[in-house]
C-alpha positions as CSV (number, residue, x, y, z in Angstrom):
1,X,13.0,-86.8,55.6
2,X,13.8,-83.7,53.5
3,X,17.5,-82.7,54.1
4,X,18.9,-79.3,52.2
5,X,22.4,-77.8,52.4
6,X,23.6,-74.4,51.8
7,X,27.4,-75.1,50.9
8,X,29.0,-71.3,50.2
9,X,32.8,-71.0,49.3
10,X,34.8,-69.0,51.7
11,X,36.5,-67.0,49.3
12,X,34.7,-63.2,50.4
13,X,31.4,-61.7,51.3
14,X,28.0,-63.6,50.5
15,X,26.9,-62.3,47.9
16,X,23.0,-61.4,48.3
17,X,22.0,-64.1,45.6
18,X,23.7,-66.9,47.8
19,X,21.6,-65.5,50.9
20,X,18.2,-65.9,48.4
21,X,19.8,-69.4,47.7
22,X,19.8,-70.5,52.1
23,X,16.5,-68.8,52.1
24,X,15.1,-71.1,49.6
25,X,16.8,-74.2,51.0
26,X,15.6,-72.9,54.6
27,X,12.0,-71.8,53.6
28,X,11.4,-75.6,51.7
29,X,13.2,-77.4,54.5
30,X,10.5,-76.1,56.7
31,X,7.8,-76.3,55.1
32,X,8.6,-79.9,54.4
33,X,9.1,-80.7,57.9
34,X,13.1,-81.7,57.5
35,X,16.4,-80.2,57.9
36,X,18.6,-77.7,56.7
37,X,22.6,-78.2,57.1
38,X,25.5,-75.8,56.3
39,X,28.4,-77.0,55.0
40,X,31.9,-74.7,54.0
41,X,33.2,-75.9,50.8
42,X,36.6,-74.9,51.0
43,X,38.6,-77.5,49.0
44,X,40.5,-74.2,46.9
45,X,42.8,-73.3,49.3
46,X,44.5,-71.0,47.1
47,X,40.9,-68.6,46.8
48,X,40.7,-68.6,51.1
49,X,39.7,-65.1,52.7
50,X,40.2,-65.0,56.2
51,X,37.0,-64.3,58.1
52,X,34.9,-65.2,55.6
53,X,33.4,-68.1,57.2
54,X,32.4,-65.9,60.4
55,X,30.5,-63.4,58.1
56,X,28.7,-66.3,56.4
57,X,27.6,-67.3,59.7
58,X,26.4,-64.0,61.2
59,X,24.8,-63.1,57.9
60,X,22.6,-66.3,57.9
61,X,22.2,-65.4,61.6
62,X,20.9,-61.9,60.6
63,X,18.8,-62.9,58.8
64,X,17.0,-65.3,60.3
65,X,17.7,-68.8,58.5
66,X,18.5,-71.1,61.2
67,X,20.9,-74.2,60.8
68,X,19.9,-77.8,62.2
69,X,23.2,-79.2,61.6
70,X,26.6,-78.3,60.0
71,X,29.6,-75.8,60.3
72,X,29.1,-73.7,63.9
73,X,26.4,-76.3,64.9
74,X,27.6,-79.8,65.0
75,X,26.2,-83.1,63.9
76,X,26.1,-86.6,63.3
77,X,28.1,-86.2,59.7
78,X,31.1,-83.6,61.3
79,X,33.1,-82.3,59.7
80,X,31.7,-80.0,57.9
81,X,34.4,-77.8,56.5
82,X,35.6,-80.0,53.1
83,X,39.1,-78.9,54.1
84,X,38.6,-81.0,57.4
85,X,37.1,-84.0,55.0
86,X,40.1,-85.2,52.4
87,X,40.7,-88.5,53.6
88,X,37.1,-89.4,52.5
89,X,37.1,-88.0,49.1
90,X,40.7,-90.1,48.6
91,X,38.8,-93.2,49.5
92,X,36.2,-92.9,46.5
93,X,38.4,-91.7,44.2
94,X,40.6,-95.0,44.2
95,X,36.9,-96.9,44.5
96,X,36.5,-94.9,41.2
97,X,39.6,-95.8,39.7
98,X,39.1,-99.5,40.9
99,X,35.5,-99.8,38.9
100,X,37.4,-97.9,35.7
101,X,35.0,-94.7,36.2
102,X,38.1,-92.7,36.3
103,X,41.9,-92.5,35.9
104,X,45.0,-91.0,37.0
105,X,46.4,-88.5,34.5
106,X,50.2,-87.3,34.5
107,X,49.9,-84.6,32.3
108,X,52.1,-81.3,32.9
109,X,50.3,-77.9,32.7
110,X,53.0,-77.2,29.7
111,X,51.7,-80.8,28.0
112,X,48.3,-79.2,28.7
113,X,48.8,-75.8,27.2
114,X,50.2,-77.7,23.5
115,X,46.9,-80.0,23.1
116,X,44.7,-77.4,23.7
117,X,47.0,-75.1,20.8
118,X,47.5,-78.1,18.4
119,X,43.4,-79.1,18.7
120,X,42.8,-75.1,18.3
121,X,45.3,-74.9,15.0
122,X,43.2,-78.1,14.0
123,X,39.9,-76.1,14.3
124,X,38.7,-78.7,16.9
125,X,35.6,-77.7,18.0
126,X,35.8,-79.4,21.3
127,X,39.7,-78.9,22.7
128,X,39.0,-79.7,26.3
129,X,40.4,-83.6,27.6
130,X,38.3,-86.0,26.8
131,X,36.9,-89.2,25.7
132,X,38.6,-88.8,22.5
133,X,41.8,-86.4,23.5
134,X,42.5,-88.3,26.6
135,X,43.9,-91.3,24.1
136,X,46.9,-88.8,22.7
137,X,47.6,-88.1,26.5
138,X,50.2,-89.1,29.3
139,X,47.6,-91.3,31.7
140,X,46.4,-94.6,32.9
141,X,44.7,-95.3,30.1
142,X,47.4,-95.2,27.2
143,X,50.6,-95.6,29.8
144,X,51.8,-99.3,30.6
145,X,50.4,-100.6,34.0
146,X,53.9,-101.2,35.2
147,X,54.8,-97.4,34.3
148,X,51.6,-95.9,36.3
149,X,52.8,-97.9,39.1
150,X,56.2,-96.7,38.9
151,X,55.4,-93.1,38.3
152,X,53.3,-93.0,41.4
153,X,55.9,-94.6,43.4
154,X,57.8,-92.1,42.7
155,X,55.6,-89.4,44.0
156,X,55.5,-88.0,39.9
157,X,52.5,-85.4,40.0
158,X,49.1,-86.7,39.1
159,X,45.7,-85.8,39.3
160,X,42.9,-88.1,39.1
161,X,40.4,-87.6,36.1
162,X,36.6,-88.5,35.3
163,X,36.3,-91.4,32.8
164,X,33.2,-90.0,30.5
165,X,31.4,-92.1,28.5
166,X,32.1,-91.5,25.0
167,X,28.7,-91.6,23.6
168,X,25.5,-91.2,26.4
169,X,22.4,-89.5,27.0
170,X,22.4,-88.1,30.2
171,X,19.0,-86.9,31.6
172,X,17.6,-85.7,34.5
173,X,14.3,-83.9,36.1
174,X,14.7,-80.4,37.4
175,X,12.3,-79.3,39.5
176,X,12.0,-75.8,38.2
177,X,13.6,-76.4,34.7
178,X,11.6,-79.9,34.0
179,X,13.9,-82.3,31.9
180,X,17.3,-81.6,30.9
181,X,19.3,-83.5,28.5
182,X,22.8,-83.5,27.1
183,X,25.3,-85.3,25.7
184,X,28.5,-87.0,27.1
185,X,30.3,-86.1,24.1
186,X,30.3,-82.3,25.5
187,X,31.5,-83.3,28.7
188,X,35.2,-83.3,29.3
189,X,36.8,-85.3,31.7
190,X,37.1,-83.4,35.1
191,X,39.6,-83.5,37.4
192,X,38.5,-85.1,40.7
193,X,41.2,-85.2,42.7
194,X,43.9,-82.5,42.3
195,X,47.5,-82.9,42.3
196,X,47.7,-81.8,46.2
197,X,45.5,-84.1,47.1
198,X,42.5,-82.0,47.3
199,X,39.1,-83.3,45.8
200,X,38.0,-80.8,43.2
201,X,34.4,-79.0,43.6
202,X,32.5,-81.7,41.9
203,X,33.7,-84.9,43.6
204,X,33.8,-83.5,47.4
205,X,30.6,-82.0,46.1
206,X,28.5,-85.3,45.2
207,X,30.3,-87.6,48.3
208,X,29.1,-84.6,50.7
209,X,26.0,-84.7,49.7
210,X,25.8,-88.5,49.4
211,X,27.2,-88.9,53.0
212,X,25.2,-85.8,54.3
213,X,22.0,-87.4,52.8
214,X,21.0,-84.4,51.2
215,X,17.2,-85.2,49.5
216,X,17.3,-82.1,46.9
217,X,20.1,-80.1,45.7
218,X,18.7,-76.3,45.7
219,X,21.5,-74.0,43.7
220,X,21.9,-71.3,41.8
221,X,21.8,-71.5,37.8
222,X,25.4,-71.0,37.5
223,X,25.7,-74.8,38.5
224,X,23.4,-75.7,36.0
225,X,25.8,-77.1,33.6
226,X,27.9,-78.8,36.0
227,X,24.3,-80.9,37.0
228,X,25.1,-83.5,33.8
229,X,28.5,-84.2,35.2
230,X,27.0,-84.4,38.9
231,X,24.4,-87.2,37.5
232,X,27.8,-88.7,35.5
233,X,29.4,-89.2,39.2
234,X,25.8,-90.5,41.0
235,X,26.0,-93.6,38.8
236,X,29.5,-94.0,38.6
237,X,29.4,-94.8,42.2
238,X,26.3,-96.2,42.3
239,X,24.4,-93.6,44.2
240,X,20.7,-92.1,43.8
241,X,21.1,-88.4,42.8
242,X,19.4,-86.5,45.1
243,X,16.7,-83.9,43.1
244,X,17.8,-80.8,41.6
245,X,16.4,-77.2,41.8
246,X,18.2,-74.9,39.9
247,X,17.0,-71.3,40.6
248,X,16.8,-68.3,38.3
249,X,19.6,-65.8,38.4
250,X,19.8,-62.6,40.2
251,X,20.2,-60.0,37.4
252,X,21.6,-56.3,37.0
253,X,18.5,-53.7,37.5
254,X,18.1,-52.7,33.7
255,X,17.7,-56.7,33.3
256,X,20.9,-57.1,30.7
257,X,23.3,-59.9,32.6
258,X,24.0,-61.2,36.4
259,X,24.1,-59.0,39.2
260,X,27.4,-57.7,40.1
261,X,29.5,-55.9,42.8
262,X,30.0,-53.1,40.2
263,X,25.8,-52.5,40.0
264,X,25.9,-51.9,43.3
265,X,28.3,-49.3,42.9
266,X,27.1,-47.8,40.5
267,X,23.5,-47.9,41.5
268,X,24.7,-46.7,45.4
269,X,23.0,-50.0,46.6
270,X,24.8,-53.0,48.4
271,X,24.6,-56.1,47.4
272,X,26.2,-58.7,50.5
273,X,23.9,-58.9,53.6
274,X,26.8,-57.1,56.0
275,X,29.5,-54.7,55.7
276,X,32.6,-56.5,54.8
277,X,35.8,-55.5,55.0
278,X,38.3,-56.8,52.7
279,X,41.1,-57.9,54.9
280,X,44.0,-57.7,51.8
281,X,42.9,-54.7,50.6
282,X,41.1,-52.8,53.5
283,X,38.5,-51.9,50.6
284,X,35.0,-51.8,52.8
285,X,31.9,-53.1,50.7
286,X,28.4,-52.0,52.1
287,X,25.7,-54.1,53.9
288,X,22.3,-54.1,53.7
289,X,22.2,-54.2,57.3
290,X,24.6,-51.1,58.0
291,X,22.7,-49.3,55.1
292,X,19.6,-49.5,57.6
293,X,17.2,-52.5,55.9
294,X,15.5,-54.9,58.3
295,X,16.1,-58.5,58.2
296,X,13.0,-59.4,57.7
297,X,12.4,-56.7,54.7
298,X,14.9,-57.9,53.0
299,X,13.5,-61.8,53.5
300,X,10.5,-60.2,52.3
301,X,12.4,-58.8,49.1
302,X,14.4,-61.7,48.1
303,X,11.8,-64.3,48.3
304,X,9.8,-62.3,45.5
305,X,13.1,-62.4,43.8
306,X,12.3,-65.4,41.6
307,X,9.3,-67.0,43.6
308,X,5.1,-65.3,43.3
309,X,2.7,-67.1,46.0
310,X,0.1,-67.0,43.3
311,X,-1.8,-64.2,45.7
312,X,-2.1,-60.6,46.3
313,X,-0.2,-60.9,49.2
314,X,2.9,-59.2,49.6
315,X,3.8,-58.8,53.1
316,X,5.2,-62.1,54.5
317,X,6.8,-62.9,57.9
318,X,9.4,-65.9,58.0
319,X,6.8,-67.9,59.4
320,X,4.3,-67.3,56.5
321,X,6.8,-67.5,53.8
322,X,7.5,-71.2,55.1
323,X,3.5,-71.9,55.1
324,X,2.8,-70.5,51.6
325,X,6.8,-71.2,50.1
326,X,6.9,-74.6,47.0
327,X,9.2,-75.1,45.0
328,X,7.0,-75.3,42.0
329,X,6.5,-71.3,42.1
330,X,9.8,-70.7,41.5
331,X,10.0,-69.4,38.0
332,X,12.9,-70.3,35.7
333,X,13.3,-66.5,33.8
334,X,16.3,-64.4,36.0
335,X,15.0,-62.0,38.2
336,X,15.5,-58.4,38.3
337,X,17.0,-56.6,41.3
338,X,15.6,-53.6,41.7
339,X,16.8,-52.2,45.0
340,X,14.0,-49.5,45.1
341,X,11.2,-52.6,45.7
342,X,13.7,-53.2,48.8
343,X,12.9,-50.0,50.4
344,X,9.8,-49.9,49.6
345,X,9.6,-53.0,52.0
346,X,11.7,-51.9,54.5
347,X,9.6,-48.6,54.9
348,X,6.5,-51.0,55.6
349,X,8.3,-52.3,58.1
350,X,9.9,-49.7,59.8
351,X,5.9,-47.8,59.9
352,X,5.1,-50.8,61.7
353,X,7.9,-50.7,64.1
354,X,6.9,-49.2,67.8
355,X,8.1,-45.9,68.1
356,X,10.3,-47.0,71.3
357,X,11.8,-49.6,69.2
358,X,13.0,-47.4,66.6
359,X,14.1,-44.7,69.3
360,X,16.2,-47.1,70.5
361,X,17.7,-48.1,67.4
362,X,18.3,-44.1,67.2
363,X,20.3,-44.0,70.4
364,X,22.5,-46.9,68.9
365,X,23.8,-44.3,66.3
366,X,23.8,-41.1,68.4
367,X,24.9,-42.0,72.0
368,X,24.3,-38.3,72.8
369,X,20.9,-38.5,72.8
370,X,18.1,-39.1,75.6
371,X,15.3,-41.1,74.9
372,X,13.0,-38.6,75.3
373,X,14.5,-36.3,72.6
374,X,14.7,-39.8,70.3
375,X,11.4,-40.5,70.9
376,X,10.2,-36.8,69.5
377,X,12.7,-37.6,66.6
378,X,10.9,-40.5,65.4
379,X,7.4,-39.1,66.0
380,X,8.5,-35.8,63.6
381,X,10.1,-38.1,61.1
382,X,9.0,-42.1,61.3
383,X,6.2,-41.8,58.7
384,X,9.1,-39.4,56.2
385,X,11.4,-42.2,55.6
386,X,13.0,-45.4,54.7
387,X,15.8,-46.6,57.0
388,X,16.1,-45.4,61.1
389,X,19.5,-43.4,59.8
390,X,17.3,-41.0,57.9
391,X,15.6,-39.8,61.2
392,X,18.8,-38.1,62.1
393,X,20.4,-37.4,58.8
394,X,17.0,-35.9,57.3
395,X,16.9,-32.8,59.8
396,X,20.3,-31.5,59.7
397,X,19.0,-28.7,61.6
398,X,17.8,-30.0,64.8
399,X,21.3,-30.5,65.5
400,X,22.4,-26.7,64.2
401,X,21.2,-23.7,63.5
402,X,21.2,-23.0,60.0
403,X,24.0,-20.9,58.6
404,X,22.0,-20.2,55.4
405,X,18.3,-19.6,54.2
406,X,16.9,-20.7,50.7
407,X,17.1,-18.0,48.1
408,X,14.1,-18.9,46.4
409,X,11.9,-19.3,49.9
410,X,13.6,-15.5,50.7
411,X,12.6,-13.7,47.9
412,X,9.4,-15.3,47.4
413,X,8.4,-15.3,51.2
414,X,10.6,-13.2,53.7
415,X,8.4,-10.0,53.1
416,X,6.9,-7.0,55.9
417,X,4.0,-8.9,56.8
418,X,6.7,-12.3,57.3
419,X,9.2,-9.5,59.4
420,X,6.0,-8.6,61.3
421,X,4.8,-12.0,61.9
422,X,8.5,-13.0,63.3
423,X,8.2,-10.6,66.1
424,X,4.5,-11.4,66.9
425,X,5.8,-15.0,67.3
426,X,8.9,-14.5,69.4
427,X,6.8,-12.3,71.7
428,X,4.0,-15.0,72.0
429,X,6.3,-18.1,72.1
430,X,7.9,-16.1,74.7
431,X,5.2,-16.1,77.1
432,X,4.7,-20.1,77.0
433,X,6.6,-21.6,79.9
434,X,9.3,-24.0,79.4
435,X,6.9,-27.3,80.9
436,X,4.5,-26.1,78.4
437,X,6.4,-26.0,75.4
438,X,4.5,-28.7,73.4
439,X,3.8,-28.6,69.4
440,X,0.0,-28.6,70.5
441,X,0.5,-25.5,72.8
442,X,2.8,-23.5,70.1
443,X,0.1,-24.2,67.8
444,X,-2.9,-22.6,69.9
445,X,-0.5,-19.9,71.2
446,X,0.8,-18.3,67.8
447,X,-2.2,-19.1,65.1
448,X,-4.5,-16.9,67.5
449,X,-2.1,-14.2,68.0
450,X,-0.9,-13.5,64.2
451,X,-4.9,-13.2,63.4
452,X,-5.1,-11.0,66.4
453,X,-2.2,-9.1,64.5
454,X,-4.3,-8.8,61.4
455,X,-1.5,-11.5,59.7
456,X,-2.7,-14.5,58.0
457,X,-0.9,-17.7,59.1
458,X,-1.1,-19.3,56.1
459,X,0.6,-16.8,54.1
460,X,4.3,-16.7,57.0
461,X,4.3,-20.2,58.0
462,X,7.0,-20.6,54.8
463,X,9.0,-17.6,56.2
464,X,8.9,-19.2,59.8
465,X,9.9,-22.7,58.9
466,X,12.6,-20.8,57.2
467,X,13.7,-19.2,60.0
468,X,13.9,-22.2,62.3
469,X,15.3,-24.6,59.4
470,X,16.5,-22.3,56.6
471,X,14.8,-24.4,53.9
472,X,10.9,-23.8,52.6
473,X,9.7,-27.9,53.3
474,X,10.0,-30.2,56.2
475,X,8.5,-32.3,58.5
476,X,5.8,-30.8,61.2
477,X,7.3,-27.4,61.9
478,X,5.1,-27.6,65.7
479,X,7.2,-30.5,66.2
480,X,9.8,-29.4,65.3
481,X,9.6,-26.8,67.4
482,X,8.9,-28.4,70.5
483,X,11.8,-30.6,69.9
484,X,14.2,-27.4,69.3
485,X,13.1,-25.8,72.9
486,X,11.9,-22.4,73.6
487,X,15.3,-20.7,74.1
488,X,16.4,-21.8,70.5
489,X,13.7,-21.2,68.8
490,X,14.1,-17.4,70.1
491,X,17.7,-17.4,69.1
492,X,16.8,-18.6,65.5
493,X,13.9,-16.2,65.0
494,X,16.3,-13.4,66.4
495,X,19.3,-14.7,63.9
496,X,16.7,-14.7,60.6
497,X,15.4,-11.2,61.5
498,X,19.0,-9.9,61.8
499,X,20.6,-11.3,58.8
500,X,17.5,-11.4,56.0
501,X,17.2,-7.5,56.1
């Protein structure tokens, strides 16, 4: 059985690409029939941000990937939080040590710091430890048996490093990037197992996933060059690697580099699935979510973020992502993020919304409103916007009267015949009874009146909508009307007349 994990750090907000990564893991573990498990990798205690975990869950909840097994859920291969899991990672770190695939290291950071200076004054090209460095170093390898013993008797600071081949081809099959080969001899030896006992990223990494029997590793590119070192570990312990999938990165809007917090700054867009609040700094990053997208629009947007169907199609629900999803349509070049494709699919979505639904979604932001009133709202506005916040924000004067009127719409517009036509409207508009204030009767009331007056409609509905709204454009000015009530719309007829003399 196919068997994916997401495995985020908990170190802040999920970034959007890691929410594209569990989408990909989520839509391929579906379609193949198996399971998809989350697991908190957590072994850098010093990069810990409280809350972080909760946000990771409720984003994935959001939305809409669901968890078989892992961190929240449970399962047969709890814990899943690495932090909960460092007794394991000890055990195969001394099996390593035992088969001479790795070695304890006693190295200070000081000791560290003058072989990386002495190799750099040497023009070394390659200064990290390795296969040829580690001989010049304090370790297993070139210390006395008796004095490794001794030294970790008594309790001298170690970590536990990688033993690298010297000279080996290491190749594997990506699924999106086909074969990849490098060379051992650009491979330092990693630490495995840190100096606090913690395993490092890439050891409680591989034994997770070996334990966890995950069938295919589905990352982000970033990880890419650790992959060689990954395969390094597989056979060092005598494991099958599972198969790789490393996706295409995420990249800023003009296309130049990875997507970062600053882009969405500067291009006003968010880029983690939910508000976040930093809790060190109080700083408040925006959500997709609170910025009014849809889960399901931004699904729709991320999955086109580095995957095509090979169709026309561009409108896909969760449940026809899974059915048309592969991995082999995943494209290896890094994919643009332009935020204005991601309202472009949340407006599809929100047209397609019922009109209750959305009113409802009004009411959530203004209390103050009765569902009737909502409901007018979104009829004058749903097919005018992109997110449900616009439908209040947008009309400004629905709320209050305006204070001003558009210079441009005044001098071009508010003439005689519009000064006229104001007083054949307030007379008219007066005579329709409260019950029968509807856009459809205002309509049939006025237009028939101002030609009775001799006034072409056509030529003061400008000058009217500015009197009601004090700008020149707008949604359905009928509407509008109806939603404003008879007694206001007298008031604001009265107000224009009085102050555009």
């Amino acid at each position: 059985m196919v068997r994916v994990r997401f495995a985020p750090s908990p170190t802040g907000p999920l970034h959007i690409g890691g929410v594209r990564t569990a989408l990909y893991n989520y839509l391929f573990a579906r379609k193949m029939g198996g399971k998809m498990l989350l697991r908190i990798e957590d072994t850098d205690q010093t990069r810990y941000v409280p809350g972080a975990e909760d946000y990771i869950l409720e984003a994935l909840k959001w939305v809409g990937i669901e968890i078989d097994e892992g961190q929240g859920i449970g399962g047969p291969h709890a814990p899943y939080r690495q932090s909960e899991r460092k007794p394991i990672y000890r055990q195969y770190a001394d099996q390593l040590i035992s088969a001479g695939k790795a070695y304890y290291a006693f190295d200070s950071a000081e000791e560290l710091d003058i072989m990386r200076k002495q190799l750099e004054e040497a023009k070394v090209d390659n200064t990290s430890y390795n296969a040829v460095t580690r001989l010049q170093m304090k370790n297993s390898l070139t210390l006395p048996k008796d004095e490794v013993e001794s030294r970790i008797a008594n309790g001298d600071a170690y970590v536990i490093r990688l033993k690298v081949p010297l000279k080996e081809e290491i190749r594997f099959k990506d699924i999106i990037r086909d074969w990849v080969v490098v060379h051992s001899s650009t491979i330092d030896d990693k630490v495995l197992l840190k100096s606090d006992g913690m395993p490092t990223y890439h050891l409680a990494n591989i034994v997770d996933d070996h334990l966890m029997e995950i069938t295919h590793v589905i990352r982000g590119e970033e990880w890419l060059p650790s992959a060689p070192l990954h395969i390094l570990l597989y056979k060092a312990l005598g494991w099958k690697a599972p198969e790789f999938a490393h996706l295409p990165l995420l990249l800023k809007p003009e296309g130049n580099g990875k997507l970062s917090k600053r882009d969405g700054l500067l291009g006003n867009f968010p880029i983690f699935p939910l508000e976040w609040k930093d809790p060190f700094t109080e700083e408040t990053a925006r959500g997709f979510k609170q910025d009014g997208y849809f889960p399901e629009a931004l699904v729709n947007f991320l999955a086109f973020l580095g995957w095509n169907p090979g169709t026309e199609q561009e409108f896909f629900s969760m449940n026809e992502l899974i059915d048309t999803f592969s991995l082999d349509k995943i494209h290896k070049a890094g994919a643009r993020f332009m935020v204005d494709k991601a309202k472009w699919f949340n407006q599809h979505y929100l047209k397609g919304k019922s009109e209750e639904e959305i009113a409802s979604l009004i009411q959530e932001m203004r209390t103050d409103l009765s569902t009737d009133f909502a409901l007018k709202l979104v009829r004058l506005m749903k097919d005018r916007i992109t997110f449900p916040h616009e439908i209040v924000s947008e009309v400004p004067f629905i709320f209050e009267a305006p204070t001003s009127y558009d210079e441009e719409i005044v001098n071009s517009k508010w003439n005689d015949d519009a000064r006229k036509a104001m007083g054949v409207i307030k007379e008219n508009i007066h005579n329709i009874d409260n019950e029968g204030f509807t856009s459809q009767n205002i309509h049939d009331t006025i237009f028939p009146a101002l030609e009775a007056a001799g006034i072409k409609a056509g030529k003061v509905m400008q000058a009217f909508r500015l009197a009601i709204t004090g700008g020149g454009k707008g949604p359905d000015l009928m509407l509008t009307l109806e939603i404003l009530g008879k007694e206001e719309v007298i008031k604001r007829i009265e107000k224009a007349v009085e102050f555009l003399v």
